[in-house]
N, C-alpha and C positions, 0 to 999 in steps of 0.2 A: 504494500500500500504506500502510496507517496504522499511522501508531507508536504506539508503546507509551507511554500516557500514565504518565509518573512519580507516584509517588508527594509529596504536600505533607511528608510527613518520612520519611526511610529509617528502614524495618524493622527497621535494628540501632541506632538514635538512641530508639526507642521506649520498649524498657525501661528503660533509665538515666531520660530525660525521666519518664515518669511516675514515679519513686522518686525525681528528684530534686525534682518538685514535691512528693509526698505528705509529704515531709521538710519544706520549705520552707511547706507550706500547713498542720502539724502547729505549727512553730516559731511560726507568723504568729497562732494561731486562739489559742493556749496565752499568747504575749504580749497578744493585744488581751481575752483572757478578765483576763488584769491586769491592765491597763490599763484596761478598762473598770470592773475592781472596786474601782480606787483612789481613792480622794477625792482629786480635784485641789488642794484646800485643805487637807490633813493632810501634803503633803510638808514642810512649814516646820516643822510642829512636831515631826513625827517626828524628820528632818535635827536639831533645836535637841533630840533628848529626849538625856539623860546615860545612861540605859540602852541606848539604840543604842550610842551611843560606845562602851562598855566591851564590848557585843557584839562591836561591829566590830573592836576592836583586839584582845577575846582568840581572836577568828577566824584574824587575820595571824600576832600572837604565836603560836599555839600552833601552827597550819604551817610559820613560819618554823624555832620550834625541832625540830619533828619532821623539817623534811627536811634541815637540819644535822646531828642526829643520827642522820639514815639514814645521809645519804650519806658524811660523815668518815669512820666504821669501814667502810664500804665497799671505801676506797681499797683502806687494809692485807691486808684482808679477802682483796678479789680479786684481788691481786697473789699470798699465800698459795696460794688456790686455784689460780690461775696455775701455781706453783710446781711443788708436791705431787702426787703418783699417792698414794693409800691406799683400801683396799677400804670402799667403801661413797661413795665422790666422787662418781658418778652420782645415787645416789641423794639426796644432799645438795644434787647442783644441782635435782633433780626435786624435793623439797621446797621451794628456794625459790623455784619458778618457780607452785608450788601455792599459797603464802603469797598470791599476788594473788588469786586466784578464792577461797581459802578464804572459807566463811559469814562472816561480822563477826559474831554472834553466837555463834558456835561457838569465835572464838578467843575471845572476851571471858569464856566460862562458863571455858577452858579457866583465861585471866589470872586469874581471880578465885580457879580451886582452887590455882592454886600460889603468889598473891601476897596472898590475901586476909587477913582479920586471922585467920580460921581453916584457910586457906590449907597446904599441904605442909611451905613455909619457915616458918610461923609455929611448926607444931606442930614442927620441927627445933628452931628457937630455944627452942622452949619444953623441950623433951627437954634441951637443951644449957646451960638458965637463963638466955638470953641477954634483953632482953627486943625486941620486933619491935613497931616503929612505921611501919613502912613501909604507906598506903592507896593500895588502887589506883582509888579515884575522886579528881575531880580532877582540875587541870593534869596533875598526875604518873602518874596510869593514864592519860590519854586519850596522852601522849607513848609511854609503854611500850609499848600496844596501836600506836600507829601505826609505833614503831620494827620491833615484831614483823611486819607487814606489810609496809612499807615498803624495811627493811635487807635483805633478801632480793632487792627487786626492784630495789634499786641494784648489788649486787654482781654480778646475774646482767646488766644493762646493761655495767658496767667491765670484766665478766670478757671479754665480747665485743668491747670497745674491744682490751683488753689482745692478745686473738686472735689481732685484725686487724695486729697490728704484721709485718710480713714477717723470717720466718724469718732470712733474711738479714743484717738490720740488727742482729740479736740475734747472731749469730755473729761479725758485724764487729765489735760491743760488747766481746764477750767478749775477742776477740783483740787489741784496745786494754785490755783491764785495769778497763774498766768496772765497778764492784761497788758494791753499797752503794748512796747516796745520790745516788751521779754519775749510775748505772745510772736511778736514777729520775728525776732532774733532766733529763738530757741524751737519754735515750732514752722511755719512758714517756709520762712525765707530757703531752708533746706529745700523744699519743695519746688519754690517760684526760682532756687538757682541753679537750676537743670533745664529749666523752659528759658531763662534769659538769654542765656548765651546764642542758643538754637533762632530764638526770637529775632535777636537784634540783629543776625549773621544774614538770615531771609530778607527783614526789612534794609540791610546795609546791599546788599543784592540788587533787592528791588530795585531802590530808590539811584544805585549804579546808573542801569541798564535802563533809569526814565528816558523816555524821548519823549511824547507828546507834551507831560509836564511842562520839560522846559523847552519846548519847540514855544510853546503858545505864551509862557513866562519868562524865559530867560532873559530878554532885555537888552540882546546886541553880543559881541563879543568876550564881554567880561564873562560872562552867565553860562558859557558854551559846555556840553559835555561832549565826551567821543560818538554817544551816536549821532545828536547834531551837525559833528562834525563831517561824519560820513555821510546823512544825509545834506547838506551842504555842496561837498564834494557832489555828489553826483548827480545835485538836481538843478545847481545853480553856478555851479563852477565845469560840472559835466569833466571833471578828473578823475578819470577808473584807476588808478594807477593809484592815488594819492588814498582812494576811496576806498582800495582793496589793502592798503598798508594801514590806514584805519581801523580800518575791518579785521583784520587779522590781530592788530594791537588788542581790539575788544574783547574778541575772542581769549585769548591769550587770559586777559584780568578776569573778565568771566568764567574761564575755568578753573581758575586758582580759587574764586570765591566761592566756585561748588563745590569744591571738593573739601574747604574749610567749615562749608555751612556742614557738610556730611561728616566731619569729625566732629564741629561741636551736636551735633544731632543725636548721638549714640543713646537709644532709651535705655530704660532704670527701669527694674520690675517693682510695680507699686503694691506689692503685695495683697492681702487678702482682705475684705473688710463686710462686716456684717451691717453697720450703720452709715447712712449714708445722709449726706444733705444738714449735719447736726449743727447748730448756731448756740452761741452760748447767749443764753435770754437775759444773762447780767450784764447789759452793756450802759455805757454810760451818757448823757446828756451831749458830753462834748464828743464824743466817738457818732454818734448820730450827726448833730452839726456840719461837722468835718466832711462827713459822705453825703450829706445833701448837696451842699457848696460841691462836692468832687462831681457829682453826677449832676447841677446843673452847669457846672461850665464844659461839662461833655456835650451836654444836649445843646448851649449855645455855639461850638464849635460846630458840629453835626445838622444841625435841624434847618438855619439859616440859610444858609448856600442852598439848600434842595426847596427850601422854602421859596427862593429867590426864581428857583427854575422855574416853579411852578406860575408864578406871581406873573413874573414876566413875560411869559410864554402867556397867559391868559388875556395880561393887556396888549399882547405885540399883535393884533387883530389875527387871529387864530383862521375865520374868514375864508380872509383873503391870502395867509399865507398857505392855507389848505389846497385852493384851487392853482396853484402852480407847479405844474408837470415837475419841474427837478424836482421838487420835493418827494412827491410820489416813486420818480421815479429814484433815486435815491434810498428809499424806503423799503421798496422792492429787491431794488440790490441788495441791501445787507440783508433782508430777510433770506433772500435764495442763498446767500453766501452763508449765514448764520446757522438753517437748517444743515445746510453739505456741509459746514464743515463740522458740526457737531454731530452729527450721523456716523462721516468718516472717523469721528474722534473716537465714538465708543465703539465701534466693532473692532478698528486698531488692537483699541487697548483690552478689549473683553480678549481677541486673539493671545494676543501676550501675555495675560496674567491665566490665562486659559493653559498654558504650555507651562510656565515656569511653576506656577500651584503641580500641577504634574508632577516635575522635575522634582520638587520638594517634595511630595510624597513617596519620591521614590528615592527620597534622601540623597538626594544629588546637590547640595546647598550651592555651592559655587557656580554652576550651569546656571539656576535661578537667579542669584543674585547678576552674574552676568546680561541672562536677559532683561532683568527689572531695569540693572542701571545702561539698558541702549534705551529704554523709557526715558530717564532721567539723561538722559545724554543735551535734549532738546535746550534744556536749562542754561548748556553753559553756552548755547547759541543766540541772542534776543534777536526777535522778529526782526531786527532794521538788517543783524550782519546775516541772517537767513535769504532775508529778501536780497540783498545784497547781492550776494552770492547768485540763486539764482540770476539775477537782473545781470551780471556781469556773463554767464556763465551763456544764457541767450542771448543776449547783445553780442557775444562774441563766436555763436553757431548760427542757429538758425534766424535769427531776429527775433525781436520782439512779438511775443504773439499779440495777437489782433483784440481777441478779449481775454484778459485778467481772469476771468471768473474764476477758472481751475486752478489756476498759479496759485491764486490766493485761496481758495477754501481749501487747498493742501496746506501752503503752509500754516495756516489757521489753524488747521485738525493737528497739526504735526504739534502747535505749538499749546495744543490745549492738552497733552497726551498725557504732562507730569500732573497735571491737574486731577484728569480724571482717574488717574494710577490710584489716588491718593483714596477718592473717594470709591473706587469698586474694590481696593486692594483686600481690605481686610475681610467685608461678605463676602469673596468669594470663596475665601480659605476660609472662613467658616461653615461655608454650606460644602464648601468639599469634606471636613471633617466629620461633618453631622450627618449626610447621606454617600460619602463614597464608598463602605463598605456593602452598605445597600444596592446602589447602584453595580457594584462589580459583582453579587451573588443576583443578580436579576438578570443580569449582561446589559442594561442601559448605558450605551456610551454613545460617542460622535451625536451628530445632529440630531438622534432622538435625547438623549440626555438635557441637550441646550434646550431643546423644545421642550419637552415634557420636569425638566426639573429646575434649569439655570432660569431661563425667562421668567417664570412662574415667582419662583423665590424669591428673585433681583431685583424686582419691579422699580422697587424705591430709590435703592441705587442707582439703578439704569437709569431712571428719571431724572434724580439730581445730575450723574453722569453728563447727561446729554445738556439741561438747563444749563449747566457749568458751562459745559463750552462751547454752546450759544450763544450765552449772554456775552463770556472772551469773547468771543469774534465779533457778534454784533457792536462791541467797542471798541475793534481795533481800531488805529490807524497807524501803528505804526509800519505795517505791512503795504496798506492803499497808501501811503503817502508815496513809494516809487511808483504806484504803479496806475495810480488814478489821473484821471482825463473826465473833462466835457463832457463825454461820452461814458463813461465807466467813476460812479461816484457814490460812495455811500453814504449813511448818514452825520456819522463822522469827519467824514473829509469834505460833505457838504456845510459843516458844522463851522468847519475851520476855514474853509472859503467865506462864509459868511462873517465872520469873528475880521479877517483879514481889510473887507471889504466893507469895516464899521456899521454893515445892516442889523443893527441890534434886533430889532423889533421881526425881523426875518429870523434870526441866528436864536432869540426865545423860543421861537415855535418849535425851530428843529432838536433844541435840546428839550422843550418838553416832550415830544413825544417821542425822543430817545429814549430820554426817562421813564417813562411811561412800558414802552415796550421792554425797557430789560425790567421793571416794576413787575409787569405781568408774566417774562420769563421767569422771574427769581421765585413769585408766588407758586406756579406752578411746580417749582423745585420742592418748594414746601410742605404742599399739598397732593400733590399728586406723585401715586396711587393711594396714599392713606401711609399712614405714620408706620401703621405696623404688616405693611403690605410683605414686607420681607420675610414676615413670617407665617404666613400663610400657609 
């Protein structure tokens, strides 16, 4: 009797392997597209120019100081939140958990009506006689703008650290007399100093790697980082050469910073705990005080700006700015581009965590780990040197293709892929530990598996999954900004042509119902399929 010849690679090693090349062979083609574009003999003089230098340092500088001043009022912040029950605390954590996906365009129109020199606060100051010198380009808008982003998604990190602490230890505290500064010294702060460093390394990253920020705030030359620089180079100086030695330089800092963020990241097992959620009901007058002040000048940092979107999108004749084809048509683009590329995002990544879960059950850790980080690879890439790359890499084969559409909802999907890891990673190796025994004495594998057991369970993840990186891409620009036209515009880059061309009362509308649409993507992240669809 003949046996059954094997397969050269098992049927569940397949889809991971082709995503983790497709990743790995996008990374490779996008580097040698700059590397081919770079003059081998201009690195010496670039390296030796005094405008790099001052680049390079107000890139460090002004990250360093935005993720100090995320993450310090953080601490306070989320200790307060910690604290406190008051009606409407859900929805203040679900606002700053929305501050990451929110448009960067959308807040920045928002920063400008409440801090501009004609701004909310100006025209108080000016009702009051005070007089308002406060600009928000510059160092000092581009930190504003990034604290407003940023301090939201530190506190919503620490509040999780804080959590995690077991019930337990907070009653033992309690019953020792712990309060105050001891309470944070000696119980805490052990806790919130495992999540800091990981914290500030993300947001020191982020805030790198801004472009739109300081595209739409930076303020002229002084204000410049490296990917404005490269966009610059290539959109207005039209230098590939200067663009891809840029480019390559980012790259280069961006992966030293992932791989520091992934040392400081290393998790702690938070062991075991029976009580959860425990608040010590001995608190004092001025510990109250303190967290009300903490948590309303969160809520006036936060609430304003969106307030402003709305306010002004409502008076900027809604109307009339409705009935104007770019707008529509605008709207349609990033939709079509929003859907594809959050589609492609999650099948990518359900492939890949699909094959290395595998791998890991079959106790192969290093194969896994391998594949998770060509996931994570995308990171040490930001949209501008991705598109770059591409844009250098076609410009110098085939030409530019005619419509964007595909260029960009790839790289879109590719760049929402560490996003989505994050959120499918962990359900799936749960529902692999809890039904693969099952599954392998039934013989349920390949696509009746995913049908009949992965989809079914996933639901809520898939959901968020997909919302996730939707609402990315429905906010890009720093991808459309090489690659938009007249003709090819989304609502973002129709955002920042309007901003450019001082049509405020046009430029309200397009960020309210920016707004508005990634409002209604995020809700449905929320909401749909039901909170405990996953466990169905």
């Amino acid at each position: 009797m003949a046996t059954r010849r094997q397969p050269l690679i098992p049927g569940w090693l397949l889809p991971g392997s082709f995503t983790a090349l497709l990743l790995c062979a996008v990374a490779l083609l996008a580097f040698g597209a700059l590397l081919m574009s770079a003059p081998i003999g201009d690195w010496r003089a670039l390296l030796s120019d005094d405008y790099l230098h001052h680049v390079l340092a107000f890139s460090f500088w002004q990250a360093l100081l935005s993720a100090l001043f995320s993450v310090l009022p953080a601490i306070p912040l989320a200790r307060a939140l910690y604290r406190r029950r008051f009606p409407g605390r859900e929805l203040l954590l679900r606002l700053c958990a929305m501050t990451l996906v929110l448009p960067v365009l959308v807040a920045v129109f928002g920063l400008l009506s409440v801090y501009g020199r004609s701004g909310w606060l100006a025209q108080l100051c000016a009702a009051l006689g005070i007089p308002w010198h406060f600009s928000p380009y510059g160092l000092q808008g581009i930190l504003l703008a990034h604290v407003f982003f940023n301090l939201p998604l530190a506190t919503r990190m620490l509040l999780q650290a804080l959590e995690s602490i077991p019930g337990e230890q907070r009653q033992l505290a309690s019953q020792l007399g712990l309060r105050g500064w001891n309470l944070f010294r000696l119980l805490e702060w052990p806790w919130l100093r495992r999540q800091i460093f990981p914290t500030a390394a993300l947001i020191f990253m982020l805030c790198f790697a801004s472009f739109a920020t300081v595209l739409a705030l930076g303020g002229g030359p002084q204000a410049t980082t490296l990917e404005l620089a490269i966009y610059q180079a290539l959109n207005f100086d039209y230098d590939p050469g200067r663009a891809a030695l840029l480019a390559l330089l980012q790259l280069g800092c961006c992966l030293l910073l992932v791989l520091l963020s992934q040392r400081f990241s290393k998790a702690i097992p938070a062991g075991h705990q029976q009580i959860r959620g425990w608040r010590d009901p001995a608190d004092s007058w001025r510990a109250r005080i303190s967290d009300s002040l903490l948590i309303g000048l969160a809520l006036l940092l936060l609430l304003p700006p969106l307030l402003a979107v709305v306010v002004d999108g409502l008076r900027g004749g809604v109307t009339g700015a409705m009935q104007q084809p770019a707008l529509w048509q605008a709207t349609f683009t990033s939709l079509r581009i929003a859907i594809g590329a959050g589609v492609l995002c999650v099948i990518l990544t359900v492939m890949l965590l699909w094959s290395s879960r595998e791998l890991r059950l079959r106790h192969n850790i290093v194969a896994a780990q391998a594949m998770e980080l060509s996931g994570m690879l995308i990171l040490a890439m930001p949209g501008i040197v991705l598109a770059s790359g591409f844009f250098l890499l076609f410009n110098a084969t085939i030409g530019l293709p005619q419509s964007a559409d595909g260029l960009v909802i790839f790289t879109n999907a590719l760049i929402a892929i560490p996003y989505a890891m994050k959120v499918l990673e962990n359900p799936m190796r749960d529902l692999s530990a809890r039904y693969h025994q099952l599954c392998a004495s039934l013989g349920v594998q390949g696509l009746n598996r995913l049908r009949l057991i992965e989809i079914r369970a996933l639901k809520r993840p898939l959901a968020q999954a997909l919302a996730f990186a939707c609402v990315l891409s429905i906010g890009d620009f720093g991808v459309v900004a090489l690659f938009g036209s007249a003709d090819f515009r989304t609502l973002p880059f129709y955002l920042y042509q309007q901003i450019g061309a001082y049509r405020g009362a046009d430029g309200a509308v397009t960020a309210l119902l920016l707004l508005v649409l990634c409002l209604l993507l995020f809700t449905l992240m929320e909401k749909l399929p039901g909170r405990h669809a996953d466990t169905e």
